[in-house]
NUFI-255909 format. One line per 3 residues: number of its first residue (from 1); their letters; for each residue x, y, z of N, C-alpha, C. Coordinates in steps of 0.1 Angstrom, whole numbers, plus 5000, padded with zeros to 4 digits. Layout:
N
NUM = a = X/Y/Z/X/Y/Z/X/Y/Z ~ ...
//
This chain:
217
1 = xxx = 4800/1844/0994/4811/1853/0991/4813/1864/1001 ~ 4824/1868/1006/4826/1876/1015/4823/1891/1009 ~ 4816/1896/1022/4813/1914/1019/4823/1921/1008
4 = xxx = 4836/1919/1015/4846/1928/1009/4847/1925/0991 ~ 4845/1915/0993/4847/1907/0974/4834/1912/0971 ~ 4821/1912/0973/4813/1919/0963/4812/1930/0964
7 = xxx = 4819/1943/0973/4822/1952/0970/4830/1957/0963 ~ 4842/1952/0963/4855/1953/0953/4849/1951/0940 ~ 4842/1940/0936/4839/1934/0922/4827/1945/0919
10 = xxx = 4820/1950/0927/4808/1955/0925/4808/1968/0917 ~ 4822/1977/0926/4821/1990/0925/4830/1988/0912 ~ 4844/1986/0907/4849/1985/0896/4840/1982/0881
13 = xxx = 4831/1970/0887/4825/1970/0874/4814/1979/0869 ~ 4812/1978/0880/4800/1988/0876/4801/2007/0873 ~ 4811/2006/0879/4817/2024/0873/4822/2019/0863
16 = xxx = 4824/2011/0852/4831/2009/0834/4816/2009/0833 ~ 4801/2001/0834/4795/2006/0826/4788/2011/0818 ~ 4789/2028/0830/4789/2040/0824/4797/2042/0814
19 = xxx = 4808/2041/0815/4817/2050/0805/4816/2039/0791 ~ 4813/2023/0790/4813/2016/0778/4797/2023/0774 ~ 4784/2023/0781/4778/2032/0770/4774/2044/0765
22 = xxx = 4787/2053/0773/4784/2066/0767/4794/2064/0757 ~ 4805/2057/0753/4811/2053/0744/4804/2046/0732 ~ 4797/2039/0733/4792/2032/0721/4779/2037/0718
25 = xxx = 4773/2044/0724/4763/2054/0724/4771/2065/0707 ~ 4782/2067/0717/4782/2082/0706/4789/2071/0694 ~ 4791/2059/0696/4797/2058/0676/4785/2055/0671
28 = xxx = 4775/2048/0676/4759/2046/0669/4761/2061/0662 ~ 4760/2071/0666/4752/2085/0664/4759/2090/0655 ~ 4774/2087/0654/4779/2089/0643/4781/2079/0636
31 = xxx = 4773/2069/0633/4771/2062/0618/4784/2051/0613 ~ 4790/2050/0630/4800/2041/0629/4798/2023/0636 ~ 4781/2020/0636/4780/2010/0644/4789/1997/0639
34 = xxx = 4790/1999/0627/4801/1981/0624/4815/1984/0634 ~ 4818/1992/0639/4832/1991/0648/4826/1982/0660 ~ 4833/1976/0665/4839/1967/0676/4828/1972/0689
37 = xxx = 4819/1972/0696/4820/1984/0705/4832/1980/0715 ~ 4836/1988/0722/4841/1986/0740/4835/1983/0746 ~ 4842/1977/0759/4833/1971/0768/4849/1977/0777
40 = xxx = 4844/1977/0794/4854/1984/0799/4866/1966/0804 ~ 4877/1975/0804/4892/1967/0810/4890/1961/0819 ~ 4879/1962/0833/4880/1955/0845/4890/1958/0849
43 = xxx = 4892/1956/0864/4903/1954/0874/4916/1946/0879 ~ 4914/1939/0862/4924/1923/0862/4933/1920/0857 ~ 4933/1936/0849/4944/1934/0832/4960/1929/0843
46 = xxx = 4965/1921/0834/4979/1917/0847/4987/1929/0847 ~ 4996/1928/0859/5002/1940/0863/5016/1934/0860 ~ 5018/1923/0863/5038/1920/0860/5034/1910/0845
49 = xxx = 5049/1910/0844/5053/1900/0829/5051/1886/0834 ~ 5049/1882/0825/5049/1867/0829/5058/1861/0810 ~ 5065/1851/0815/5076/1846/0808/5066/1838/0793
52 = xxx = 5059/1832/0798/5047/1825/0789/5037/1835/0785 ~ 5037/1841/0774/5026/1848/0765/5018/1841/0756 ~ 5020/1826/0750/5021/1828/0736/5002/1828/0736
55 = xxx = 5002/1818/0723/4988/1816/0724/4980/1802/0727 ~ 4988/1792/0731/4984/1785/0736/4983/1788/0757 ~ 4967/1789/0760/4968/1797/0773/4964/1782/0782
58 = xxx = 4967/1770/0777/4962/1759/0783/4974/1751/0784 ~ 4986/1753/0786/4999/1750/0792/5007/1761/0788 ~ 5013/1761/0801/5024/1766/0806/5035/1763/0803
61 = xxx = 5046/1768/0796/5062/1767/0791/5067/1759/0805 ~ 5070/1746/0805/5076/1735/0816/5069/1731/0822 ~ 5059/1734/0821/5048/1726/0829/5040/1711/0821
64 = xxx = 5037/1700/0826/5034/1688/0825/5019/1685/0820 ~ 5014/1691/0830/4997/1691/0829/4993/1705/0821 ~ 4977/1703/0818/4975/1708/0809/4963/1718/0818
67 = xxx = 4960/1729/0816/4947/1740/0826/4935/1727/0825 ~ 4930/1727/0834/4911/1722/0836/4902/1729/0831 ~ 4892/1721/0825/4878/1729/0817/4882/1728/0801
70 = xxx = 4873/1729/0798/4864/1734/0784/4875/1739/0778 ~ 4884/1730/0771/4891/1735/0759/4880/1743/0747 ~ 4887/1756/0742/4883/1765/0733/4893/1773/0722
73 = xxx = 4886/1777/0709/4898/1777/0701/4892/1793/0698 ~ 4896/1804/0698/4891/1810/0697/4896/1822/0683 ~ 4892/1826/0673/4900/1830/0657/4890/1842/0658
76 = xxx = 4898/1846/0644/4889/1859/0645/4901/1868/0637 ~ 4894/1877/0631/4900/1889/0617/4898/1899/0624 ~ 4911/1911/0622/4910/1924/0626/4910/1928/0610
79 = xxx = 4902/1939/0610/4902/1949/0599/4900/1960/0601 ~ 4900/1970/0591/4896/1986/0596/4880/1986/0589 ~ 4877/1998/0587/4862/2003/0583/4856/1999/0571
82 = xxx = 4864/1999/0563/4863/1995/0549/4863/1980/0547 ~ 4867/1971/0560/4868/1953/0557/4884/1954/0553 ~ 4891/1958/0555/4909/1957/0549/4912/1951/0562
85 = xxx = 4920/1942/0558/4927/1936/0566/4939/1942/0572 ~ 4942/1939/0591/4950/1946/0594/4962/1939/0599 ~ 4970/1942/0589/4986/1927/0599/4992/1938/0606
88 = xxx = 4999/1925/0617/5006/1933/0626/5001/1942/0640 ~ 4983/1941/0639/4977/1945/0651/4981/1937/0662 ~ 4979/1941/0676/4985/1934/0687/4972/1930/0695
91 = xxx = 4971/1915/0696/4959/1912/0701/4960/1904/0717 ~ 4955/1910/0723/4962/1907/0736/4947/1904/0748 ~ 4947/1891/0746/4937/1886/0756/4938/1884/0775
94 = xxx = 4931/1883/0783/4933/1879/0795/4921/1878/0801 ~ 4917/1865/0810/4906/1858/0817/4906/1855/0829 ~ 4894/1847/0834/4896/1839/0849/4896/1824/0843
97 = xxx = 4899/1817/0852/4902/1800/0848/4888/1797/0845 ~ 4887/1780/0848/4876/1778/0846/4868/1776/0857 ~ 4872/1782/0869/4865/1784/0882/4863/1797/0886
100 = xxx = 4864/1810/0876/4856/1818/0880/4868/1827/0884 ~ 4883/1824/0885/4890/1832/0894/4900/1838/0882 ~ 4907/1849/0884/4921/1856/0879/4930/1851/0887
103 = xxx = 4941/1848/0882/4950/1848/0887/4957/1866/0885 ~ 4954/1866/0896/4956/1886/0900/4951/1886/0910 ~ 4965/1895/0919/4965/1893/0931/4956/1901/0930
106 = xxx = 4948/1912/0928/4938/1922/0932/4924/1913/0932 ~ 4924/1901/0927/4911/1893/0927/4911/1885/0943 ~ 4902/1893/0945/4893/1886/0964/4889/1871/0962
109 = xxx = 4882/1872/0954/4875/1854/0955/4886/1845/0959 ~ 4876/1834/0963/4881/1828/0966/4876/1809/0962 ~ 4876/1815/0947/4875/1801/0938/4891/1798/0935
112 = xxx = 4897/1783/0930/4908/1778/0933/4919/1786/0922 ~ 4925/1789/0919/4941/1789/0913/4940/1782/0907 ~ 4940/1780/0889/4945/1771/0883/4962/1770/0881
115 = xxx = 4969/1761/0885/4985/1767/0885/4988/1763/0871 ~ 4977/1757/0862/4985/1755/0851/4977/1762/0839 ~ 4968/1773/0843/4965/1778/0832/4972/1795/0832
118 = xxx = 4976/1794/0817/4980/1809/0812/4975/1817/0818 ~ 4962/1821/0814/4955/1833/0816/4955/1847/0809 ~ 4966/1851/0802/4972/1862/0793/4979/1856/0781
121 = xxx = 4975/1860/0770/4984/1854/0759/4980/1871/0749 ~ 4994/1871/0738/4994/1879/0730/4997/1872/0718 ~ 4992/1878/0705/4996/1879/0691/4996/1890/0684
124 = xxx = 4999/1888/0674/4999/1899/0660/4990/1891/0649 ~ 4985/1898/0642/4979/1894/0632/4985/1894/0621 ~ 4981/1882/0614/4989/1877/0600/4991/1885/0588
127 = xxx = 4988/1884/0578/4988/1896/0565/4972/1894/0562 ~ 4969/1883/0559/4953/1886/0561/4940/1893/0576 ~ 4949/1895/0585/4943/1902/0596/4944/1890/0605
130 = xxx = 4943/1879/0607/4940/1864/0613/4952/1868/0626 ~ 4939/1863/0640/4947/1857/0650/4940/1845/0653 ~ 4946/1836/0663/4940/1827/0665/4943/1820/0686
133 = xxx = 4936/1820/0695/4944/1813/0705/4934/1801/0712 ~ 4940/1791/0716/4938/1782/0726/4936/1785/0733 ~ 4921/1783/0737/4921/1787/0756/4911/1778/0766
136 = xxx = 4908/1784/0780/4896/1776/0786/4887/1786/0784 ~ 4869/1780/0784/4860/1784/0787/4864/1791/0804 ~ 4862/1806/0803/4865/1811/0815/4844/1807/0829
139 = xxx = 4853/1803/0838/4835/1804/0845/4831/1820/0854 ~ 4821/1814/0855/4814/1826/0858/4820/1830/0874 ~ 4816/1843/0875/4814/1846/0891/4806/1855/0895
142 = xxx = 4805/1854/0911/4795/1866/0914/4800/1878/0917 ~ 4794/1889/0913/4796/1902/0918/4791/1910/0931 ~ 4778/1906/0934/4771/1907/0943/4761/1898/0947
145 = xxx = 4749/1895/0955/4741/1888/0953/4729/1892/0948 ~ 4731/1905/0937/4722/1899/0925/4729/1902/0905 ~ 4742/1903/0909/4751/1899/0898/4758/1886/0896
148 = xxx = 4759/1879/0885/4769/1872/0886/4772/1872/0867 ~ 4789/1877/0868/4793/1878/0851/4791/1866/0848 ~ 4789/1868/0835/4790/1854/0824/4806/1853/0820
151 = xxx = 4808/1842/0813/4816/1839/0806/4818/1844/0801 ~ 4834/1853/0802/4838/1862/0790/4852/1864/0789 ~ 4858/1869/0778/4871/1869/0782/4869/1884/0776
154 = xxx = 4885/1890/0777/4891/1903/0776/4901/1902/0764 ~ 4896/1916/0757/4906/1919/0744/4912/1933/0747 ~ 4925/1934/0743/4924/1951/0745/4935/1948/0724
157 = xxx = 4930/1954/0717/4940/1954/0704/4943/1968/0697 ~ 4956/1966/0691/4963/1975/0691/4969/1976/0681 ~ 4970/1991/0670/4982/1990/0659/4980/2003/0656
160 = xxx = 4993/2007/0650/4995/2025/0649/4985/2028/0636 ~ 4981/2039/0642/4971/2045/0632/4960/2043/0633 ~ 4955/2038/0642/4942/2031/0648/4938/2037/0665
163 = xxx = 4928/2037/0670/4921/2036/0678/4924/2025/0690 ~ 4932/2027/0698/4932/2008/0705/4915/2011/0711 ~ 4915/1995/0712/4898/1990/0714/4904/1985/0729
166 = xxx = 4895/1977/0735/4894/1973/0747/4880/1973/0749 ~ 4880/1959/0748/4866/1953/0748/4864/1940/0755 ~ 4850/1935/0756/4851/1917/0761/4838/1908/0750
169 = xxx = 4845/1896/0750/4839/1888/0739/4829/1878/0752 ~ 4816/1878/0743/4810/1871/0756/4803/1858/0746 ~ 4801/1847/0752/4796/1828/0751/4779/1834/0745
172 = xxx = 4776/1834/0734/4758/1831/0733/4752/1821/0742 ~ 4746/1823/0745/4731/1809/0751/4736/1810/0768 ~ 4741/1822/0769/4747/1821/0784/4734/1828/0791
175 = xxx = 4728/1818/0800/4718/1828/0804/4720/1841/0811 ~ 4730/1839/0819/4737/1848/0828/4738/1862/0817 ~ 4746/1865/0805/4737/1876/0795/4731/1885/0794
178 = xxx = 4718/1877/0800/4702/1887/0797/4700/1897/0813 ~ 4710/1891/0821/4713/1903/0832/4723/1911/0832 ~ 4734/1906/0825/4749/1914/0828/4750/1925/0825
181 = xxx = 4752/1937/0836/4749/1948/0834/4761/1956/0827 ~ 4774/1950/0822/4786/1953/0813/4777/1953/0800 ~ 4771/1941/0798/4767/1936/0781/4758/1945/0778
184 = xxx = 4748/1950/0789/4737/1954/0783/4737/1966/0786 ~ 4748/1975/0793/4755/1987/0788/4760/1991/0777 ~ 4759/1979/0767/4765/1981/0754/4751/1983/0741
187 = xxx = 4749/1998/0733/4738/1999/0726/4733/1987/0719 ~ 4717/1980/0721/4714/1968/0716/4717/1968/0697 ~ 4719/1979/0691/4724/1972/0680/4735/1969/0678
190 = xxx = 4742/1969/0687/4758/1969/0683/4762/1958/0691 ~ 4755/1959/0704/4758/1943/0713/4759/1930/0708 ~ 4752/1925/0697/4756/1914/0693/4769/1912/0690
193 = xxx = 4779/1922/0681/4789/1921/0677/4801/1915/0686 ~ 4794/1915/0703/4802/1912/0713/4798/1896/0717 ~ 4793/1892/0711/4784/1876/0716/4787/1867/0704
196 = xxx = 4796/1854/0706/4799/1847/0700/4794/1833/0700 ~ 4788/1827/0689/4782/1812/0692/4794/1803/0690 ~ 4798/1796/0697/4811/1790/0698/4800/1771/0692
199 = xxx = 4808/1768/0687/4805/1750/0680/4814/1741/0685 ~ 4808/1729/0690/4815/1716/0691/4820/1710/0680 ~ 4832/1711/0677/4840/1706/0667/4852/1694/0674
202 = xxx = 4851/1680/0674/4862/1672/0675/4867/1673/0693 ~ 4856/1679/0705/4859/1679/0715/4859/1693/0717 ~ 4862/1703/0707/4865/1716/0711/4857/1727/0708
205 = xxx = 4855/1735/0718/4848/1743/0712/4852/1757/0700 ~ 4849/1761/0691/4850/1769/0681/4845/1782/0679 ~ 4850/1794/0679/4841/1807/0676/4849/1815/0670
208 = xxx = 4843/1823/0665/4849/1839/0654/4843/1847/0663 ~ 4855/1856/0665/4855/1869/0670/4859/1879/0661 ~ 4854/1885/0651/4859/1897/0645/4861/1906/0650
211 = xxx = 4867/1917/0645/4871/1923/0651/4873/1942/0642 ~ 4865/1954/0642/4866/1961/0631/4872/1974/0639 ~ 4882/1979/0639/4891/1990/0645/4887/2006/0635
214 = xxx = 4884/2013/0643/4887/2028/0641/4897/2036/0632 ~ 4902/2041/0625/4911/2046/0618/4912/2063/0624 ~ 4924/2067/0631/4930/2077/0638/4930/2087/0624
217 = x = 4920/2102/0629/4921/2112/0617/4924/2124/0624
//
């Protein structure tokens, strides 16, 4: 990997995370550990619209073929503190393919362009809190040579009256994990909340992401 790319990758991530655990630091302390923690935005959130949001992120509106990798279904309940279900939250994911890259021009690497995967999809949540999206298992990349992220994708969710979160959902049994210094910036009782065991179901992989938002006082 070229110098410039594990500098760029190096310094962005690594300044988020400070700030994810002095964030999840202070809701332990105030006796809020069932919330969500954060984990920081990264350098990748997309910057223009793109015409295809929905939630299928494994074809493209006119496109023929379908993204490469590890189809994944990914569901999951927003609620507030109390378990109440929240409709109408805005749940808005974004990844790398399944080579490791964003499609974002601010991403250096120089793993391939999937031209047929989404990468950004949004929803709302149902009346029972439920979102649900199609996606790829995102791969890994390196940060430096002695980082390399795991498999994760990106949530930022949203609804009035609430706290928006901005967080990332990370693959259990990933060895990569037990180094990542995003994850393990996050306080260890609360870190699990961020690690999902995803199941082989019918070719696909399967996971619950819950999801427990803040209430604005």
């Amino acid at each position: 990997m070229p110098e410039s790319t594990k500098i760029s990758r190096r310094f962005m991530l690594t300044a988020g995370a400070g700030i994810a655990a002095s964030v999840v630091s202070a809701n332990v302390v105030a006796g809020v550990a069932s919330l969500t923690p954060e984990n920081p935005e990264g350098p990748f959130y997309p910057k223009h619209k793109q015409l295809d949001k929905d939630t299928d992120l494994t074809v493209i509106q006119g496109h023929t073929e379908r993204a490469h990798g590890q189809v994944i279904h990914v569901t999951g309940r927003v609620v507030d503190e109390q378990g109440q279900p929240l409709e109408g939250a805005l749940v808005d994911i974004w990844q790398a393919n399944t080579y490791g890259r964003y499609d974002h021009e601010d991403d250096p690497a120089t793993a391939p362009l999937d031209p047929n995967f989404q990468g950004w999809g949004m929803v709302k949540t149902d009346a029972d809190g439920r979102y649900s999206f199609t996606t790829i298992k995102p791969g890994a990349y390196a940060v430096d040579s002695n980082w390399s992220r795991p498999p994760h994708i990106h949530f930022k969710i949203s609804r009035r009256g609430y706290h928006e979160l901005t967080t990332q959902m990370y693959f259990a049994h990933e060895t990569l994990n037990e180094n990542d210094r995003l994850l393990l910036g996050v306080d260890e009782k609360v870190r699990k909340l961020l690690v999902v065991d995803f199941q082989h179901r019918d070719g696909i992989l399967e996971g619950d992401f819950p999801i427990t938002l803040a209430k604005v006082t």
